[in-house]
Structures are given as structure tokens and as C-alpha cells.
N, C-alpha and C positions, 0 to 999 in steps of 0.2 A: 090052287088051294093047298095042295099038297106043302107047297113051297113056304106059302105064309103062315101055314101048321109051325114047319119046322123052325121060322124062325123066332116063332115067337116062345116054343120051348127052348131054344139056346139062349133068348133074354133073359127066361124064369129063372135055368139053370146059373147065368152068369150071376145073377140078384142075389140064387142061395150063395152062391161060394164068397161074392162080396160080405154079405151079412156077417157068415160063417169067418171071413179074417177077422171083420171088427172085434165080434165078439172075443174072440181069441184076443185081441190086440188088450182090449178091457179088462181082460181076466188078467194078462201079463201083468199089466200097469197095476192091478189091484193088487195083485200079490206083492208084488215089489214094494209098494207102500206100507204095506202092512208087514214084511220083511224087514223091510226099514224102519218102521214103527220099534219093531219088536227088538233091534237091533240098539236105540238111541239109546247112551246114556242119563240114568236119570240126574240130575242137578238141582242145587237151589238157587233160585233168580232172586236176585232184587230187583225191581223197579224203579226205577230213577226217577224223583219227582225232588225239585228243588226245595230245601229247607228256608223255610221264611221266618222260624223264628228269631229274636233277640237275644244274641248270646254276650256275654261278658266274659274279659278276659282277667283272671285278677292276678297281681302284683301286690308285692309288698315295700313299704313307703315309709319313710322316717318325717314328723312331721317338725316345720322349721319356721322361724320367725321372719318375716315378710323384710325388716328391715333393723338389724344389730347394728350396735356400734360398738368400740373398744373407745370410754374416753380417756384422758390422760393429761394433767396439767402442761400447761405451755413450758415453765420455768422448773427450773429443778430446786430442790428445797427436801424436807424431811416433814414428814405426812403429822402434822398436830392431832388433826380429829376427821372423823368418819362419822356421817349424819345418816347414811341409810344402808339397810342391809338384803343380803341375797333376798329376792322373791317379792320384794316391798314395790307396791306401785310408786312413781314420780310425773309429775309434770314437768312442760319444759320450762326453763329454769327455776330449779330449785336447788338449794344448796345439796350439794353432794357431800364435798371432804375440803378440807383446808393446812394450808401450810404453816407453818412454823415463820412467821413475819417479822420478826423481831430485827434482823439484818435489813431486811426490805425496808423496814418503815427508818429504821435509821441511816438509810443512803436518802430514802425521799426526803426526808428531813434536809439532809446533807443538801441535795439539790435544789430545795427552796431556798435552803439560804444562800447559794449560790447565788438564784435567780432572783433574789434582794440585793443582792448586793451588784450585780448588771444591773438591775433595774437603775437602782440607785446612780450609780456612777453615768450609765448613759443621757438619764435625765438634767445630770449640769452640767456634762459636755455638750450635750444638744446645745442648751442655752449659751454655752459660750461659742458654736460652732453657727448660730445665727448672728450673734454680734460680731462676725469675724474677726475673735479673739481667740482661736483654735484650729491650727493647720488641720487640713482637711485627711490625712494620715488616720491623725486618731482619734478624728471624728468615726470614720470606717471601721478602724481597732474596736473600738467601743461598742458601735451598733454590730459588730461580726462575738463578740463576745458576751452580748444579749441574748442574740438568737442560738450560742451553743447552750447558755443555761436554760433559757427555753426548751431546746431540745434533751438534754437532759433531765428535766423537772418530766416532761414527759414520759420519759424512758421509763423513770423511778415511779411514777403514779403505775403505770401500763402493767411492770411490773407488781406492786402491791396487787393490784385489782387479781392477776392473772396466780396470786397465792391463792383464789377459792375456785372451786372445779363445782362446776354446776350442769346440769341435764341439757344436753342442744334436743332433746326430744321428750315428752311423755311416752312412757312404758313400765316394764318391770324389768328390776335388775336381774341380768339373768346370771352376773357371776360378779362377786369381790375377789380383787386378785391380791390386793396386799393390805396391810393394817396397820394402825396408830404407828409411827415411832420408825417406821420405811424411807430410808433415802429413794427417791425417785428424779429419774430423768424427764428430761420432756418425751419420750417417745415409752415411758413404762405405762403400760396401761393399768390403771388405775379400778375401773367397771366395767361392765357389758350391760348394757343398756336395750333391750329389747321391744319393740313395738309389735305386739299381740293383737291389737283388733282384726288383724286379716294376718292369719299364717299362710303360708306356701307348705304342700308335700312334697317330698324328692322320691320319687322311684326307677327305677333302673329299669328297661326295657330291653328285651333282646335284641341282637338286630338283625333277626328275622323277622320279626314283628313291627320295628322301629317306623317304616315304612307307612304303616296303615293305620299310625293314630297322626290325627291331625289338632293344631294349636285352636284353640274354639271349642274343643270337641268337651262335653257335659258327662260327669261320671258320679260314682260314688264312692266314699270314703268312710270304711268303718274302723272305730274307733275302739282296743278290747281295751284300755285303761279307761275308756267312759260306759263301761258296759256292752257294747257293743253296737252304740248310738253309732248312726249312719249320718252321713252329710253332705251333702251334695256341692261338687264343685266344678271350675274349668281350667282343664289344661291351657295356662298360659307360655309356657315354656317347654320348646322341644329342642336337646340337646343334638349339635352337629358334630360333637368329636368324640369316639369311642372311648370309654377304659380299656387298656391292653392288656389285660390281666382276666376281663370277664369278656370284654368285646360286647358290653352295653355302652347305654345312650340314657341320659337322666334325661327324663319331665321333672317341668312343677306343677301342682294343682293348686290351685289357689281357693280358700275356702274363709267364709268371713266367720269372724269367732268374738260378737261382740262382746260376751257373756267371759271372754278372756280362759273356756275350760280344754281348750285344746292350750298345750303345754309345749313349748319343742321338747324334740326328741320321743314322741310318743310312738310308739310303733302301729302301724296302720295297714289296711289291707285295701287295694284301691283297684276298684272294679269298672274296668274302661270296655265301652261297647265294640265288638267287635264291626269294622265295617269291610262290606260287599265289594269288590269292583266291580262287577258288573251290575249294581243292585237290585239285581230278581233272585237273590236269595243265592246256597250256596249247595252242594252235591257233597254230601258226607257218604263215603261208602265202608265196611269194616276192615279194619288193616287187614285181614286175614284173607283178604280178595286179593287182593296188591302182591305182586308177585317179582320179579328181579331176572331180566334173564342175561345170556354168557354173556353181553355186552354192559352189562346195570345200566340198565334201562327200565325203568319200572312199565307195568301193562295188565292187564284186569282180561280176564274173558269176557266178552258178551255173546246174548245169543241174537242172530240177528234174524228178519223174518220169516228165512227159508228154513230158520230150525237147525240151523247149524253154527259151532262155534266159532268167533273171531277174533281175532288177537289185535285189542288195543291198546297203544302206549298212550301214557298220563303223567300229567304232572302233576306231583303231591302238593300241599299246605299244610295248614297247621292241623296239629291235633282235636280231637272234639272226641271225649269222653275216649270210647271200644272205637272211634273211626278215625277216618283223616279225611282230611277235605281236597278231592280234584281241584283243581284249578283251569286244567287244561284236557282235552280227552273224550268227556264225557260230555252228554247233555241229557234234556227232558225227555221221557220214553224209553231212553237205551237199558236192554233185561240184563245186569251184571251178573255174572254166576258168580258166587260167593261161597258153594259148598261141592264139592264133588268134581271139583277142575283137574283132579292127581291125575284121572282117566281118561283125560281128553287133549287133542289138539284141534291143529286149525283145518278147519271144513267137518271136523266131529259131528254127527246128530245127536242133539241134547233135547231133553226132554222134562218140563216139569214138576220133581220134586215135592217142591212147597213155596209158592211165594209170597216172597218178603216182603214187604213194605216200609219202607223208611218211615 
């Protein structure tokens, strides 16, 4: 009995002194946490929650005629008369401007009588060239000197006709280049002939940007010489070859203007939707998070679950408003510290501040 006394007091005894570490072991832990507590630097977190709304990027855009032309008489001659002036609507063919004929009509002249007198001549060597009373020579002389005054009579009509310069299109003139009493060649251009019911905008695009607008894609176009009236159009046109001097990329937007009150040349502001690559929206964080280190390499703090700082590299985008946009780096949930990172590195305990919300 003695025996089973004692041993069941050296159980009791070993139980306290177990207890007796744990407790101890808890106390440790507890202080050290709240050591550590007391130690974290405080921060400001953002929250990372992707941006879904619709953002537009604007540009500025000179607006242009869908389809100009420079006309110009065929013949050379000196300008008689001018039938229509800068700004005036035309149909297609309508008298434009006319030449000074006077020379023209007296070579046509000239070559009709020529081609009377072929005529004439061939019609009674014919008949003597049937009665085989006419070597067959200048049977051929004959009919070969019909058909040059034929060709000539033609020449000389072709030419009067091409003395009046008329519209190959309806529009408005959108320039007179020269006036009454002007020697002109055939390649002096004479008008600018302009077709308005649908102009085209030209704008110049970065080409950081150039990338992420696509031909299709629907915008808007405001207009401050029409008040500020908006219109809605489509990128038809996306330029492949840079200016060297800016290192843009021109679009055209194509906008229909039946009312004829967009004008070229008007200056315009053209508001194209920004788009997603990945299309679940986009992670704006404030530049002032964004940090550069001895490599430039850009990288952001975050805090991660254990409460402590870590150093993430990212790759920027474009601007948006006080941010910039990640591209690469970051995702949904991740806590960016944004305020109070001077005091901290990597494996830091950080500590709640204020958070931010995007």
C-alpha cells in the first residue's frame, strides 16, 4: 500500500510541473505577441479590388473630308470664266470654269473641213476603184487619208469638249486656287472639291497606347466650334507607320454629317474607351505607392497574411487620374501599403493605420 501511496503522488507531482511548463510556455507566446503587436509599424493599406468602371481616353483630332479631290482641265488654255465659288455646294456634273475656245474651235473647224474634203475625195475613188479604173495604190492612199481626218476631227471635238471643267463628284468646294484670266496647264489644279456627307477625324495616338484601340471600336467626338455637340463615331482606320518626330500612329473616325455642319479642319476632342486585357477590370494603385529600387525595377509593398511586409515587383500602365494602372504584379485581395513604407522593409510587422479603399 505504501508503494501505491507513493506512486501515485510522484503522478500528481509530475501533472503539476507539466501544467506548470505549459503555462509558462503561454505566458511566453502571449508576451511575445503583444511585444510584437506593440513593435509593428503602423501603415496605410489599400485594398485591392479591381476597377470596372468605363474609362475614356481623350485625344485631340482635326476633322477631314471623307473624300477630296484637286480638279484640273485636261488641256491647257487660259481660264475665260469661273462659275462657282469657295463654300458653294455642286453636283456631279456641273459647270465649273471654262476656257478661252477661240483657238480650239478654229482648229475644229479646221479639221472638219479637212474631213470634207477626205470624205469627198474617197467617195469617187471608191467608185472609180470598183470599176477597175483606179490602181489599187491610191485606192489605199485615199481611204488611209479618211481615217487620219477622222482622227483628227476627233482630236479637235475632244479637245473643245475638254475647254469646260466640270464636278466628277457632288460636294462643296472647299478651295479656288486660281481666277479668270490664269494660263493653266493640265496638271494646275483649278478646285478642291470636297464630299461632306460623312467626314473622317484624324487623331494622333501614342504608341504606348496605339496597341489597345482596335478598327471597329465606337467613340465619341466633341465638337467646340458646334458648341460642344458630341457625335458618335467608328474607328475605321488604324495607322501602321509612326511620325518620327512625335513617335504617334494616326486613326480616322468616321462620323456621318448629313446636315453638312462638321466642316474640315474643325478641331475636336475624341474620346476613345479605354479597353481591359484581361477584361475583369483593371488595378489602379496611387503613384506615390510605386517605388524604384538600385536596379529600376519598380515594386509596391504589400502586407501579407502573417502581418508582415513584402516586396513586390510590378509592371506599370497608363496613367488614371493620382494613379497608375498595374498591369502585372498585383491581384484581387492583395493589402498595398500606400502610406508609411519610409520605415519599413522586408519581413517588417505592419499594422493597420487606415484603410483605403479603391
Amino acid at each position: 500500500m505504501r508503494d501505491i501511496g507513493r506512486s501515485i503522488l510522484l503522478s500528481m507531482k509530475s501533472w503539476r510541473i507539466f501544467l506548470f511548463g505549459v503555462s509558462m510556455i503561454l505566458s511566453c507566446t502571449s508576451q511575445k505577441e503583444e511585444n510584437t503587436a506593440m513593435q509593428a509599424i503602423p501603415v496605410n493599406i489599400q485594398h485591392i479590388v479591381y476597377d470596372t468602371t468605363v474609362h475614356h481616353q481623350e485625344y485631340i483630332g482635326t476633322v477631314e473630308s471623307e473624300n477630296a479631290v484637286d480638279v484640273s482641265f485636261l488641256i491647257a488654255g487660259t481660264i475665260e470664266q469661273m462659275h462657282v465659288a469657295e463654300g458653294q455646294h455642286v453636283d456631279k456634273g456641273a459647270l465649273l470654269a471654262a476656257l478661252n475656245t477661240v483657238s480650239l474651235g478654229k482648229a475644229h473647224e479646221l479639221s472638219l473641213s479637212a474631213l470634207k474634203q477626205a470624205q469627198d475625195a474617197y467617195r469617187r475613188l471608191s467608185a472609180m476603184y470598183e470599176n477597175k479604173s483606179l490602181p489599187e495604190i491610191q485606192y489605199i492612199d485615199a481611204k488611209t487619208k479618211l481615217e487620219q481626218a477622222q482622227a483628227g476631227e476627233a482630236i479637235a471635238r475632244k479637245n473643245l469638249q475638254d475647254a469646260t471643267l466640270r464636278a466628277p463628284q457632288s460636294g462643296v468646294v472647299g478651295r479656288r486656287y486660281v481666277e479668270p484670266g490664269t494660263n493653266v496647264m493640265p496638271s494646275t489644279a483649278v478646285y478642291n472639291i470636297m464630299d461632306i456627307r460623312s467626314v473622317k477625324v484624324r487623331a494622333a495616338i501614342p504608341e504606348g497606347e496605339i496597341s489597345a484601340i482596335r478598327t471597329g471600336a465606337d467613340c465619341e467626338v466633341e465638337i467646340s466650334a458646334l458648341g460642344g455637340e458630341t457625335f458618335r463615331g467608328e474607328v475605321v482606320e488604324k495607322g501602321v507607320s509612326a511620325n518620327p518626330i512625335s513617335h504617334t500612329y494616326d486613326i480616322k473616325i468616321k462620323l456621318h454629317n448629313p446636315a453638312g455642319r462638321m466642316m474640315p479642319g474643325m478641331v475636336c476632342r475624341v474620346y476613345l474607351k479605354q479597353v481591359d486585357e484581361w477584361g475583369n477590370g483593371r488595378i489602379i494603385v496611387p503613384i506615390r505607392a510605386v517605388q524604384v529600387d538600385y536596379s529600376g525595377k519598380r515594386y509596391v509593398w504589400v502586407k501579407d497574411n502573417a502581418g508582415k511586409a513584402v516586396y513586390k515587383e510590378v509592371t506599370l500602365g497608363k496613367l488614371s487620374g493620382n494613379g497608375v494602372q498595374i498591369t502585372n504584379g498585383l491581384q484581387e485581395g492583395d493589402e498595398v501599403i500606400v502610406d508609411g513604407y519610409q520605415q519599413i522593409s522586408a519581413g517588417t510587422w505592419v499594422s493597420d493605420n487606415q484603410l483605403l479603399k479603391q
